[in-house]
PyMOL Python script that loads the backbone (N, CA, C, O; Angstrom):
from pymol import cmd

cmd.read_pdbstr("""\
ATOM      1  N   UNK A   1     -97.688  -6.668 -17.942  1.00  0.00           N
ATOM      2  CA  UNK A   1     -98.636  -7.745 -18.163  1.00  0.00           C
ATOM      3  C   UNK A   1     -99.909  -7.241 -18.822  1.00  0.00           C
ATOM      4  O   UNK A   1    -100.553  -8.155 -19.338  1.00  0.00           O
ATOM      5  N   UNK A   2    -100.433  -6.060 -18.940  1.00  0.00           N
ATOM      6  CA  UNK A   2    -101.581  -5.530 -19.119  1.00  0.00           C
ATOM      7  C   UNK A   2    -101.587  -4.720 -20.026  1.00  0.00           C
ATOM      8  O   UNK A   2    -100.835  -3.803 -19.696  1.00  0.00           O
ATOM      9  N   UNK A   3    -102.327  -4.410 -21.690  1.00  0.00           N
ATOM     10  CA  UNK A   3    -102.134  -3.830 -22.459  1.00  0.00           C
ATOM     11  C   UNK A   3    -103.741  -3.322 -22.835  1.00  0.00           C
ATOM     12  O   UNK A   3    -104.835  -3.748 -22.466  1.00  0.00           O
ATOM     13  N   UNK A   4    -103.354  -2.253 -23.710  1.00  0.00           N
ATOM     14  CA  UNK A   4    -104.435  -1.418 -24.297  1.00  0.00           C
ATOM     15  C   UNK A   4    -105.295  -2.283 -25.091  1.00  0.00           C
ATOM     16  O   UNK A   4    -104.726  -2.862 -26.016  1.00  0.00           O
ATOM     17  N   UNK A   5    -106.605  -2.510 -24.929  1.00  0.00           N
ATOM     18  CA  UNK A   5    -107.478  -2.906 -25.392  1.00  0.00           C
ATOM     19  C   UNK A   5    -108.057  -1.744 -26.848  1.00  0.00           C
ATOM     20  O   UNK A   5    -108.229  -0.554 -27.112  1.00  0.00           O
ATOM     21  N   UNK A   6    -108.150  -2.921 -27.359  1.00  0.00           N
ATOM     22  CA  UNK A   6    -108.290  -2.848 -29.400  1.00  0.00           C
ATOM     23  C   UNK A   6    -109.448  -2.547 -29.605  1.00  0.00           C
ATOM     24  O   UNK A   6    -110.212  -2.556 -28.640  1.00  0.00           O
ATOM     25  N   UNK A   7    -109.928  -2.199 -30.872  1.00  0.00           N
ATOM     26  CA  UNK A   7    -110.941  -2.859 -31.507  1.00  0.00           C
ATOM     27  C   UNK A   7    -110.512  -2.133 -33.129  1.00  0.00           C
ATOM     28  O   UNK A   7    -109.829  -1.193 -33.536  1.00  0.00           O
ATOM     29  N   UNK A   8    -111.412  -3.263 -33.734  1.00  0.00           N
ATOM     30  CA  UNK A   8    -110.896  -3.194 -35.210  1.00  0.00           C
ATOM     31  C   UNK A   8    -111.841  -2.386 -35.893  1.00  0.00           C
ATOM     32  O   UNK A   8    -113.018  -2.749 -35.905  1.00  0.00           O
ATOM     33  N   UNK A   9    -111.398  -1.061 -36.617  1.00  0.00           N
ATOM     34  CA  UNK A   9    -111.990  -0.862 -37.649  1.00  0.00           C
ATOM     35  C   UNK A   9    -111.550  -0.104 -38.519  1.00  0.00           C
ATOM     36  O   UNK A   9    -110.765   0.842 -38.573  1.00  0.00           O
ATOM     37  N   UNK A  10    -112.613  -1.057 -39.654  1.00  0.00           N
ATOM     38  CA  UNK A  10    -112.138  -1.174 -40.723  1.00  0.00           C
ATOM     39  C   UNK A  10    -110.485  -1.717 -41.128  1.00  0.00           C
ATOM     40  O   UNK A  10    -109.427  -1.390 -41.667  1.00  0.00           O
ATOM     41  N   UNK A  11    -111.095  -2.627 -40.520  1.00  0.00           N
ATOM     42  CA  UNK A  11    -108.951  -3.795 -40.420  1.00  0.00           C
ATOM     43  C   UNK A  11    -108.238  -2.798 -39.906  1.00  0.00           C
ATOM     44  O   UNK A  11    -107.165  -2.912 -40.498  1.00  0.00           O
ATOM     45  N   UNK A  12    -108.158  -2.001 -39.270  1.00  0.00           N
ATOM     46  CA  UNK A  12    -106.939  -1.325 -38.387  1.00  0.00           C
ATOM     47  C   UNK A  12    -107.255  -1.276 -36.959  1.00  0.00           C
ATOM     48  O   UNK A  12    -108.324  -0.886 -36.492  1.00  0.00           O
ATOM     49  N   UNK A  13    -106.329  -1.667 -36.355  1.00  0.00           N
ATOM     50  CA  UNK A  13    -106.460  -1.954 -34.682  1.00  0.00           C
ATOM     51  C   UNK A  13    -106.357  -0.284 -34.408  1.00  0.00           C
ATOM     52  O   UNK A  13    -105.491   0.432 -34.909  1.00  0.00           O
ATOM     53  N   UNK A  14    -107.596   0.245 -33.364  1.00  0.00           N
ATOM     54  CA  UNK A  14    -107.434   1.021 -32.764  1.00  0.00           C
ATOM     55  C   UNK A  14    -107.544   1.483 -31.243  1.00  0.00           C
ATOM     56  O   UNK A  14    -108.698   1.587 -30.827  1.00  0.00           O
ATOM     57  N   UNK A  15    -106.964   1.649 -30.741  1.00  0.00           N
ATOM     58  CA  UNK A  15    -106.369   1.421 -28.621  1.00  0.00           C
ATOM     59  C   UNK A  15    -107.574   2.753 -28.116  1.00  0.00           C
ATOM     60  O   UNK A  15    -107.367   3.924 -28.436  1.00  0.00           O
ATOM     61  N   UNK A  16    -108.545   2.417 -27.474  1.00  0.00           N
ATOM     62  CA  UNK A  16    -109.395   3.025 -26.562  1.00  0.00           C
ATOM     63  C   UNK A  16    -108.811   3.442 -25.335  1.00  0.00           C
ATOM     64  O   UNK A  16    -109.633   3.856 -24.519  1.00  0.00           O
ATOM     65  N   UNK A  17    -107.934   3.448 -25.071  1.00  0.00           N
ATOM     66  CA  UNK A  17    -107.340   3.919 -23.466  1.00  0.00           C
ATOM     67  C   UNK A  17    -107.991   3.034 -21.954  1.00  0.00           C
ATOM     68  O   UNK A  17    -108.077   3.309 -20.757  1.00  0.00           O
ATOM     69  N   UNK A  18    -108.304   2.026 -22.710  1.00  0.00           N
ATOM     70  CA  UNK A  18    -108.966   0.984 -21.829  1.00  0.00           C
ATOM     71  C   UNK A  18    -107.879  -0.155 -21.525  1.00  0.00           C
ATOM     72  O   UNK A  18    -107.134  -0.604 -22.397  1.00  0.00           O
ATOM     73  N   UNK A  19    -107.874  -0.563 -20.199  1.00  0.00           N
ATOM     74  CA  UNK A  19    -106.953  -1.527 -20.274  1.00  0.00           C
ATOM     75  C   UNK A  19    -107.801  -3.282 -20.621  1.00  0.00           C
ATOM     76  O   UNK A  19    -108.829  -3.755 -20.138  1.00  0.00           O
ATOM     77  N   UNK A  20    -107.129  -3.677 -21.323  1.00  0.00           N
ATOM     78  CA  UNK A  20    -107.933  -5.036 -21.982  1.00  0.00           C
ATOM     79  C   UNK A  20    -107.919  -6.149 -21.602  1.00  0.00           C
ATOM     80  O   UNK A  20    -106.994  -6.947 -21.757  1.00  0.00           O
ATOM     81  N   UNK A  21    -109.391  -6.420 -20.820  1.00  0.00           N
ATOM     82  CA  UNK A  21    -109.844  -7.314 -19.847  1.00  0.00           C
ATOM     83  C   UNK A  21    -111.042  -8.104 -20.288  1.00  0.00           C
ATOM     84  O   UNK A  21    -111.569  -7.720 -21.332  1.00  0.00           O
ATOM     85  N   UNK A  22    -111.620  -9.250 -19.612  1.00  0.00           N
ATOM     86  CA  UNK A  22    -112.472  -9.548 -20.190  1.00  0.00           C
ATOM     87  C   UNK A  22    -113.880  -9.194 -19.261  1.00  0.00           C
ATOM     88  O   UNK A  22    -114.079  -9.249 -18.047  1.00  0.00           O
ATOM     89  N   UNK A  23    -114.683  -8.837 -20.320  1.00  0.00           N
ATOM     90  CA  UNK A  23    -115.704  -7.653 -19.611  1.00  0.00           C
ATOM     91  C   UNK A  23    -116.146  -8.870 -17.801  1.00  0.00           C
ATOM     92  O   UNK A  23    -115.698  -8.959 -16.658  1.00  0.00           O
ATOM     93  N   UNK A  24    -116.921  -9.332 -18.390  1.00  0.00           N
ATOM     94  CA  UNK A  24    -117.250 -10.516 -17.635  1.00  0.00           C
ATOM     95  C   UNK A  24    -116.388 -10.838 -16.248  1.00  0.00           C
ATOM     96  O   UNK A  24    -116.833 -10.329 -15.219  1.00  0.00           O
ATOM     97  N   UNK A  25    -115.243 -11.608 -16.157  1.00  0.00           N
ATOM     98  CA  UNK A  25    -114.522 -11.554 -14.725  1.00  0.00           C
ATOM     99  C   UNK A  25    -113.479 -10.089 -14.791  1.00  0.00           C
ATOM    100  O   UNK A  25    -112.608 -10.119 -13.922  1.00  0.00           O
ATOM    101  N   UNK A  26    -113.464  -9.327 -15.338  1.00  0.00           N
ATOM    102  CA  UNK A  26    -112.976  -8.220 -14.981  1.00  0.00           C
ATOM    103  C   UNK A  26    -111.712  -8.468 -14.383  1.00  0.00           C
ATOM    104  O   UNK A  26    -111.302  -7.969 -13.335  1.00  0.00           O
ATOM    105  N   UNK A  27    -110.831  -9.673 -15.488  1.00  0.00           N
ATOM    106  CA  UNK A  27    -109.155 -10.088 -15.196  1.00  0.00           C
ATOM    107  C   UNK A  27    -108.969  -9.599 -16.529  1.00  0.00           C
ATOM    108  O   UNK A  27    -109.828  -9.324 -17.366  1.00  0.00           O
ATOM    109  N   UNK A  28    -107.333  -9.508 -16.626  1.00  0.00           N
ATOM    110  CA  UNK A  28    -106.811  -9.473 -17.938  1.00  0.00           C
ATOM    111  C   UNK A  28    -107.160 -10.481 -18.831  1.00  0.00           C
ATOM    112  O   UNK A  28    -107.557 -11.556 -18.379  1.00  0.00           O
ATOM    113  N   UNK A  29    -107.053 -10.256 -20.301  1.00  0.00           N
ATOM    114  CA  UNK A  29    -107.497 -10.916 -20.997  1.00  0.00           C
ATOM    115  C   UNK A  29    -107.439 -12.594 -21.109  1.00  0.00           C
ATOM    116  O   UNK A  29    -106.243 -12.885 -21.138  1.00  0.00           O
ATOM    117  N   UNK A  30    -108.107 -13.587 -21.170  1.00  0.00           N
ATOM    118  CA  UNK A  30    -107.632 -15.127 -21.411  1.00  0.00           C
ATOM    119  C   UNK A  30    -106.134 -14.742 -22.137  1.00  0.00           C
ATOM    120  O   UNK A  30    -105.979 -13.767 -22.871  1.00  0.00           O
ATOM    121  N   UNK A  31    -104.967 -15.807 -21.741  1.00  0.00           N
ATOM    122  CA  UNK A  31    -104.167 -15.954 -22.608  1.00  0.00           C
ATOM    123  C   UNK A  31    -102.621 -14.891 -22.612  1.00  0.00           C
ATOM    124  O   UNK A  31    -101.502 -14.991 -23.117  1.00  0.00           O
ATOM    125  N   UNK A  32    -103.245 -14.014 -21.858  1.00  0.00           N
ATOM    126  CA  UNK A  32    -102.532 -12.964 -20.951  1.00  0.00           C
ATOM    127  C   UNK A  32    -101.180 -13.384 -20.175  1.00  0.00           C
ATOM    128  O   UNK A  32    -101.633 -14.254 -19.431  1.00  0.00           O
ATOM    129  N   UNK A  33    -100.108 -13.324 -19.951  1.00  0.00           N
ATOM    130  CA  UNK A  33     -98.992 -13.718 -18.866  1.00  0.00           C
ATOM    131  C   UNK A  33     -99.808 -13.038 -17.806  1.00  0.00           C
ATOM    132  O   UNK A  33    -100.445 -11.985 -17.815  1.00  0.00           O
ATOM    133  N   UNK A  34     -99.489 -14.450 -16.391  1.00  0.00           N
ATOM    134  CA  UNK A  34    -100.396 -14.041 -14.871  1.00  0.00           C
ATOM    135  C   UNK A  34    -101.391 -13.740 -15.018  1.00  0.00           C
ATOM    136  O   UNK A  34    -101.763 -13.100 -14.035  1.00  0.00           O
ATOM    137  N   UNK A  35    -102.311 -13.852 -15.921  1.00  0.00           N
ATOM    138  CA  UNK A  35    -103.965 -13.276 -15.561  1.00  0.00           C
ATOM    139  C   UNK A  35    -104.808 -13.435 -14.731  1.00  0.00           C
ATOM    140  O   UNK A  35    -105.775 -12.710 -14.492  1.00  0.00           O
ATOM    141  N   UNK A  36    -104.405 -14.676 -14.095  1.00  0.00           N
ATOM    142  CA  UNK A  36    -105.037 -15.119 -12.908  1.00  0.00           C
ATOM    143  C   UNK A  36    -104.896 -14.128 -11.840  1.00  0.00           C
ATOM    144  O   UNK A  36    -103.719 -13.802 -11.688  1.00  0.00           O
ATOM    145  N   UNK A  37    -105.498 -13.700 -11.262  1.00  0.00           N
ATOM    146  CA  UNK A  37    -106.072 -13.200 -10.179  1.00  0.00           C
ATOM    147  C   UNK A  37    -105.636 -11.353  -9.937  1.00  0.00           C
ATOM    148  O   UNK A  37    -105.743 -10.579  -8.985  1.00  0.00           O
ATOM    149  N   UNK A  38    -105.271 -11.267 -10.943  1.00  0.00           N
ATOM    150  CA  UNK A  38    -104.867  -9.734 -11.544  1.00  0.00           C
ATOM    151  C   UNK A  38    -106.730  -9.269 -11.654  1.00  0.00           C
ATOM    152  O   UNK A  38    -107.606 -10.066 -11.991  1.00  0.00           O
ATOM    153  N   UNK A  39    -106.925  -8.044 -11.334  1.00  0.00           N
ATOM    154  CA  UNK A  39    -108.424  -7.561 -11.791  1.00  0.00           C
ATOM    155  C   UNK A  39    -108.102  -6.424 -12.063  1.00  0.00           C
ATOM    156  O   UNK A  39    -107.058  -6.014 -11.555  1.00  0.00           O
ATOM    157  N   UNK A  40    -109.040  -5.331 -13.143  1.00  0.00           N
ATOM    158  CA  UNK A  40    -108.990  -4.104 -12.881  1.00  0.00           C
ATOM    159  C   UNK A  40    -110.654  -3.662 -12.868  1.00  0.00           C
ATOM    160  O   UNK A  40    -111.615  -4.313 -13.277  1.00  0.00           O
ATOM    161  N   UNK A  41    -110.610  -2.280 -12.228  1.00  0.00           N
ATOM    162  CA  UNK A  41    -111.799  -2.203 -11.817  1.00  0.00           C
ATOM    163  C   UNK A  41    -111.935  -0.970 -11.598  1.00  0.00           C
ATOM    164  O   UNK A  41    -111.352  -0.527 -10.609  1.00  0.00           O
ATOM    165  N   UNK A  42    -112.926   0.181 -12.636  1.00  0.00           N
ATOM    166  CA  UNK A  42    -113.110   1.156 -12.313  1.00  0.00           C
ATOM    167  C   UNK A  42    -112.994   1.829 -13.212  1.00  0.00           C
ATOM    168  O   UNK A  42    -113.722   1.572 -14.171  1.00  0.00           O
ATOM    169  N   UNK A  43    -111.908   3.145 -13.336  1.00  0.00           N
ATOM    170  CA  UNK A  43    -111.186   3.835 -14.511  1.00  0.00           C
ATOM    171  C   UNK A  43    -110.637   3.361 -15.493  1.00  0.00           C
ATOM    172  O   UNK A  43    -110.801   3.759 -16.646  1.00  0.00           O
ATOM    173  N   UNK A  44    -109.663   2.127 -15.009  1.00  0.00           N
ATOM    174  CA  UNK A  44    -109.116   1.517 -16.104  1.00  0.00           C
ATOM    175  C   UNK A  44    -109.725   0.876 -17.158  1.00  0.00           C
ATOM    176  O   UNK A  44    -109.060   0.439 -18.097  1.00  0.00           O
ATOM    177  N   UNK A  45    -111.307   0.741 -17.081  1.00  0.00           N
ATOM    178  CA  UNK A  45    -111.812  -0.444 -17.803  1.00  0.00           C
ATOM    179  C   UNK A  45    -112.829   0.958 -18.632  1.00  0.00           C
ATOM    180  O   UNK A  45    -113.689   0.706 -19.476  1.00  0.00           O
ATOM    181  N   UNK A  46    -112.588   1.969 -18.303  1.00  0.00           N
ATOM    182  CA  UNK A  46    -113.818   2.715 -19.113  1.00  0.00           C
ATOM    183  C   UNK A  46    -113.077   2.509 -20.550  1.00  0.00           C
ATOM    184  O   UNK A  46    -111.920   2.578 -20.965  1.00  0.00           O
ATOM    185  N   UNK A  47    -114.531   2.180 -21.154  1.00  0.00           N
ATOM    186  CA  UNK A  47    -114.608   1.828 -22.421  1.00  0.00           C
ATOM    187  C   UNK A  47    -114.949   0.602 -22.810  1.00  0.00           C
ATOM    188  O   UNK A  47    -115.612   0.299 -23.802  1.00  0.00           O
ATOM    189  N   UNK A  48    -114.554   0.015 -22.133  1.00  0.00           N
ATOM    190  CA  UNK A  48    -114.838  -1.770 -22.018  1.00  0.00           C
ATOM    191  C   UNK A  48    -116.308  -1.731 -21.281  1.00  0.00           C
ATOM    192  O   UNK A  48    -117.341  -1.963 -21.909  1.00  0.00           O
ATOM    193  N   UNK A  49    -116.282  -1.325 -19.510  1.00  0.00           N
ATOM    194  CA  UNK A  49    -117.495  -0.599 -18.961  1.00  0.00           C
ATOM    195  C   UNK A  49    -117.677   0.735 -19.333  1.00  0.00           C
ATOM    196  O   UNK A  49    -116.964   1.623 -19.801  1.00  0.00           O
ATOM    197  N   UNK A  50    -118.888   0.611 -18.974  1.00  0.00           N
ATOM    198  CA  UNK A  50    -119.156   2.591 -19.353  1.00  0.00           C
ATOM    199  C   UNK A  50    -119.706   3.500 -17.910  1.00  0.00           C
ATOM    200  O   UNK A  50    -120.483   2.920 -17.151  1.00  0.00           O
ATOM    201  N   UNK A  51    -119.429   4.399 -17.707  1.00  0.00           N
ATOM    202  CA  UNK A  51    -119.810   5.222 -16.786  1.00  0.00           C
ATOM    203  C   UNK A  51    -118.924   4.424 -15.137  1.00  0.00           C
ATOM    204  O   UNK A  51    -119.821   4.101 -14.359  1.00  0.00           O
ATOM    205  N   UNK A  52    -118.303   4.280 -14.878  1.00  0.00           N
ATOM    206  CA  UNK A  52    -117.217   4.021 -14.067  1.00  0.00           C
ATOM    207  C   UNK A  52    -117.143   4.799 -13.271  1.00  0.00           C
ATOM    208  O   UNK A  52    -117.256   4.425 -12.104  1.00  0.00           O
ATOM    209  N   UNK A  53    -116.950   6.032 -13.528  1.00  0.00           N
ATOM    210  CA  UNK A  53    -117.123   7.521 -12.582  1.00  0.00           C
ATOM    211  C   UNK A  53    -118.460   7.457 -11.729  1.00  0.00           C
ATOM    212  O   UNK A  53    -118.370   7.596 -10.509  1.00  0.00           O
ATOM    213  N   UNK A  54    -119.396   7.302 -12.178  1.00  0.00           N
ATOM    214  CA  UNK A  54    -120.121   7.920 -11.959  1.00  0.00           C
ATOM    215  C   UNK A  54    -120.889   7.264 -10.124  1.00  0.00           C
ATOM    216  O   UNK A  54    -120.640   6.119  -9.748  1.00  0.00           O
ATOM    217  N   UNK A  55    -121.639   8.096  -9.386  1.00  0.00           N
ATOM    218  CA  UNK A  55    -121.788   7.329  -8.170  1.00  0.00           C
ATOM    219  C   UNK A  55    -123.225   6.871  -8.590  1.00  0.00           C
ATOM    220  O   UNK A  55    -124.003   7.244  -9.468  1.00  0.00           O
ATOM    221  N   UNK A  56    -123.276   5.649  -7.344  1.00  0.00           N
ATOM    222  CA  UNK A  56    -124.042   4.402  -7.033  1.00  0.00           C
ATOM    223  C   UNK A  56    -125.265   4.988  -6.905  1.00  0.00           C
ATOM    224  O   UNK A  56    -125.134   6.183  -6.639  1.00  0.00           O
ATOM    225  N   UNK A  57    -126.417   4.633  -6.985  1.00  0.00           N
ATOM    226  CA  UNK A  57    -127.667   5.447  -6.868  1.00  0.00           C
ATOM    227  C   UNK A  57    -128.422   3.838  -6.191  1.00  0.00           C
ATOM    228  O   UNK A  57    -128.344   2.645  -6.484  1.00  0.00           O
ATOM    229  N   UNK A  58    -129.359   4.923  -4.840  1.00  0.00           N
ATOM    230  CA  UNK A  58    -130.307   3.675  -4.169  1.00  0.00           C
ATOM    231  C   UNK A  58    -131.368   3.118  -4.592  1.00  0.00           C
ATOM    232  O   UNK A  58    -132.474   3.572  -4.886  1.00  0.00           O
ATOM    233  N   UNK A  59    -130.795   1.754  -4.600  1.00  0.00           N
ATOM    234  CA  UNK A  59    -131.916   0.842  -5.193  1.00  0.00           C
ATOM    235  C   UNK A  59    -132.256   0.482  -6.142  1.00  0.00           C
ATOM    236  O   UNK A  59    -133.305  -0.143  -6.305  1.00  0.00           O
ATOM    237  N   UNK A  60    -131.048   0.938  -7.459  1.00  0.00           N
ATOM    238  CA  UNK A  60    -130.906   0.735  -8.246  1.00  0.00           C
ATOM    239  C   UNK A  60    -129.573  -0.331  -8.799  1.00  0.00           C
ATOM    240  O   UNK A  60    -128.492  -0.248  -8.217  1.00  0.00           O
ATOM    241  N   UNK A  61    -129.713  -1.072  -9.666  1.00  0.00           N
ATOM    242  CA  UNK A  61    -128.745  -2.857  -9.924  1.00  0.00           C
ATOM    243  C   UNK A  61    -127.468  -1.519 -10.875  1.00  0.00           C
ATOM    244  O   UNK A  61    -127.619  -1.043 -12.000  1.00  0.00           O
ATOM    245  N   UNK A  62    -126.555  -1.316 -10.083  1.00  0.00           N
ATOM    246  CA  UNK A  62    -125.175  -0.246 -10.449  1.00  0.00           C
ATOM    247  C   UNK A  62    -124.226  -1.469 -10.920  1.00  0.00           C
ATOM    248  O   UNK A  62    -123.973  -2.571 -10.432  1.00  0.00           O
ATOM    249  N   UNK A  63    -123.703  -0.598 -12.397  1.00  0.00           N
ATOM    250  CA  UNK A  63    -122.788  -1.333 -12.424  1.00  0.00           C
ATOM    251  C   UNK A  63    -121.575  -1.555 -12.115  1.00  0.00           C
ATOM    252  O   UNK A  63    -120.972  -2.620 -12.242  1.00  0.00           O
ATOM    253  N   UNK A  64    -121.142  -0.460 -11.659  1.00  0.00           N
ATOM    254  CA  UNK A  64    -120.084  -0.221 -10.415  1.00  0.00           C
ATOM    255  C   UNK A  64    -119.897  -1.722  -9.330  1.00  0.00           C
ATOM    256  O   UNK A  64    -119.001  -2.478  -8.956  1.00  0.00           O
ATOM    257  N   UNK A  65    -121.058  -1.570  -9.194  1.00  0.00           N
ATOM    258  CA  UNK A  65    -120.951  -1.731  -7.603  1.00  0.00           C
ATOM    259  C   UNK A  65    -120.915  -3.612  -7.964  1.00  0.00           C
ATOM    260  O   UNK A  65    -120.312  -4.552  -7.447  1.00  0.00           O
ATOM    261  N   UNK A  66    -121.497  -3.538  -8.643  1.00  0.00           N
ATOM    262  CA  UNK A  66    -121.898  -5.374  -9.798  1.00  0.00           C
ATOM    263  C   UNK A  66    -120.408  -5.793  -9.861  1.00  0.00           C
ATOM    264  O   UNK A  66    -119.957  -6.844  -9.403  1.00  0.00           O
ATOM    265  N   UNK A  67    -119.881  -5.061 -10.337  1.00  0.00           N
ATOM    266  CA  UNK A  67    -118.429  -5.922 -10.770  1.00  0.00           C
ATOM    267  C   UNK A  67    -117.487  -5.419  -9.580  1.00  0.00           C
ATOM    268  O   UNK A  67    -116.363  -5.609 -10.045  1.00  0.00           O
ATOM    269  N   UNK A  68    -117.339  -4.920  -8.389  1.00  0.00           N
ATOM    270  CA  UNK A  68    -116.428  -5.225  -7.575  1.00  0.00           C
ATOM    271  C   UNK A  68    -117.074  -6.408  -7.013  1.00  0.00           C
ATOM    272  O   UNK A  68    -116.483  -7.443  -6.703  1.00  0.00           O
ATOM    273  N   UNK A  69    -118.673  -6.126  -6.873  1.00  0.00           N
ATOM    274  CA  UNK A  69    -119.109  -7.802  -6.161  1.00  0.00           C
ATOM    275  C   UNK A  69    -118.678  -8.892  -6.537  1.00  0.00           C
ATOM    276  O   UNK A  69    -118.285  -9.736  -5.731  1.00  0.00           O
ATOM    277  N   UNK A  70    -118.670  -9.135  -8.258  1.00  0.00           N
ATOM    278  CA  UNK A  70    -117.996 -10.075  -8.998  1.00  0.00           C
ATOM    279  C   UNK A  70    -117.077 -10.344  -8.989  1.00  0.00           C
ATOM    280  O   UNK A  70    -116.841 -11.537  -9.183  1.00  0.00           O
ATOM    281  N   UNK A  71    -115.785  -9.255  -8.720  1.00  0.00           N
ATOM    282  CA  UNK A  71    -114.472  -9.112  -8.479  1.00  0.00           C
ATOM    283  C   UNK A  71    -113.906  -9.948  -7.096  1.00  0.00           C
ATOM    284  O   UNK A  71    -112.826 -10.535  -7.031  1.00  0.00           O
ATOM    285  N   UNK A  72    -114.849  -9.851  -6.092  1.00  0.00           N
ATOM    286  CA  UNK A  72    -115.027  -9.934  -4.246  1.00  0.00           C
ATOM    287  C   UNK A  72    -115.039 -11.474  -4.556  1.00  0.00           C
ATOM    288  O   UNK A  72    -114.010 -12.095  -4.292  1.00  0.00           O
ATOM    289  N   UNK A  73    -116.474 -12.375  -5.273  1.00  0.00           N
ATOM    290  CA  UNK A  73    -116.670 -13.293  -5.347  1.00  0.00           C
ATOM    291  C   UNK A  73    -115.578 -13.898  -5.734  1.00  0.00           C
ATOM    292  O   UNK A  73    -114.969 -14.670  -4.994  1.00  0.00           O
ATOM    293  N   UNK A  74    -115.268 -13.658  -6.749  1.00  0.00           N
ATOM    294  CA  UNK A  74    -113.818 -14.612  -7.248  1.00  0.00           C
ATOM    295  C   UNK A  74    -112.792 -14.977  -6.362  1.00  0.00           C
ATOM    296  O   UNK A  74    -112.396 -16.101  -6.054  1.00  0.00           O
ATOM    297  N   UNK A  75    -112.312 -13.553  -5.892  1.00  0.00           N
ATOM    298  CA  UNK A  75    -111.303 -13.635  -5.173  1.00  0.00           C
ATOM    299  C   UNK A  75    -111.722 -14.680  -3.955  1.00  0.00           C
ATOM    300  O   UNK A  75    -110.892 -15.588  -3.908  1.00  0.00           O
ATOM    301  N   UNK A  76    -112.788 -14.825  -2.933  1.00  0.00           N
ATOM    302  CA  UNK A  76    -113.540 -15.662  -2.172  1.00  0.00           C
ATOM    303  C   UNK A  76    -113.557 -16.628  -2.229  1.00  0.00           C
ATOM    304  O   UNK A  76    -113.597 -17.469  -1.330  1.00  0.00           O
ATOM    305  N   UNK A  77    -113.516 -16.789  -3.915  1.00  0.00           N
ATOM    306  CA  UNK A  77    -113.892 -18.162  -3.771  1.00  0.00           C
ATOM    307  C   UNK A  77    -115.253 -18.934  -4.236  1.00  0.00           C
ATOM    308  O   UNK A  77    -115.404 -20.032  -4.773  1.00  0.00           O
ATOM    309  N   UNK A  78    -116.464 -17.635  -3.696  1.00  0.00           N
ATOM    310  CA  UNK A  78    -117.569 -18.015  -4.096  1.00  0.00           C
ATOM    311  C   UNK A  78    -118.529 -18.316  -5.167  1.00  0.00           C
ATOM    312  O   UNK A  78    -119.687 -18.582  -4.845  1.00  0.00           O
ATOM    313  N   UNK A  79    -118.114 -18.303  -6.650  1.00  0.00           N
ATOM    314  CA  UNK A  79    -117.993 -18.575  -7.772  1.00  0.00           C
ATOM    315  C   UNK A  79    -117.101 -19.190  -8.652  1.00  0.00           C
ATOM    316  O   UNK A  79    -115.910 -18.916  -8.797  1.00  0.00           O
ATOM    317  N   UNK A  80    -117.919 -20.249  -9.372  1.00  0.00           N
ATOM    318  CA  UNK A  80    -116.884 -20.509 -10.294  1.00  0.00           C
ATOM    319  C   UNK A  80    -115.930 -19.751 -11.130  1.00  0.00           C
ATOM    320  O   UNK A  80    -115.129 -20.349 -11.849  1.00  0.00           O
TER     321      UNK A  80
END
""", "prot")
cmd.dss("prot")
cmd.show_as("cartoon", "prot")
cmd.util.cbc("prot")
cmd.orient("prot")
C-alpha cells in the first residue's frame, strides 16, 4: 500500500527513501489504497520531516513529538 515518495527534477521522478505521506496528517498519500488510518511516523518519513532521529529537547515546540500528537488526535477522534 505504501510507496517511495518522489520529487521531480528537472522532469525526472526521483525516490528520497521516504515513504510518501502527506506531511500534514502523517497518512499515506490522498488517493492511496486503505489510507485511512494507516500513519507513519518517525524514520520512515525522513525527508518528508527532517531530523526524526533526533531527541525531544525541554520546552521546546519538537517536531517529533507534534506529529505523534497529531497522529494520537486523529486516531481519538479529537480532530477533524
Amino acid at each position: 500500500m505504501a510507496h517511495p515518495q518522489a520529487i521531480d527534477v528537472e522532469g525526472d521522478a526521483k525516490k528520497t527513501g521516504a515513504v510518501a505521506i502527506d506531511p500534514v496528517r502523517s497518512q499515506l498519500r490522498p488517493g492511496t489504497v486503505a489510507s485511512q488510518g494507516i500513519f507513519f511516523w518517525g524514520v520512515p518519513t525522513e525527508r518528508e520531516n527532517w531530523f526524526t532521529t533526533t531527541s525531544p529537547h525541554p520546552d521546546l515546540p519538537d517536531t517529533v513529538i507534534k506529529g505523534a500528537d497529531r497522529i494520537t488526535a486523529q486516531i481519538f477522534g479529537t480532530v477533524e
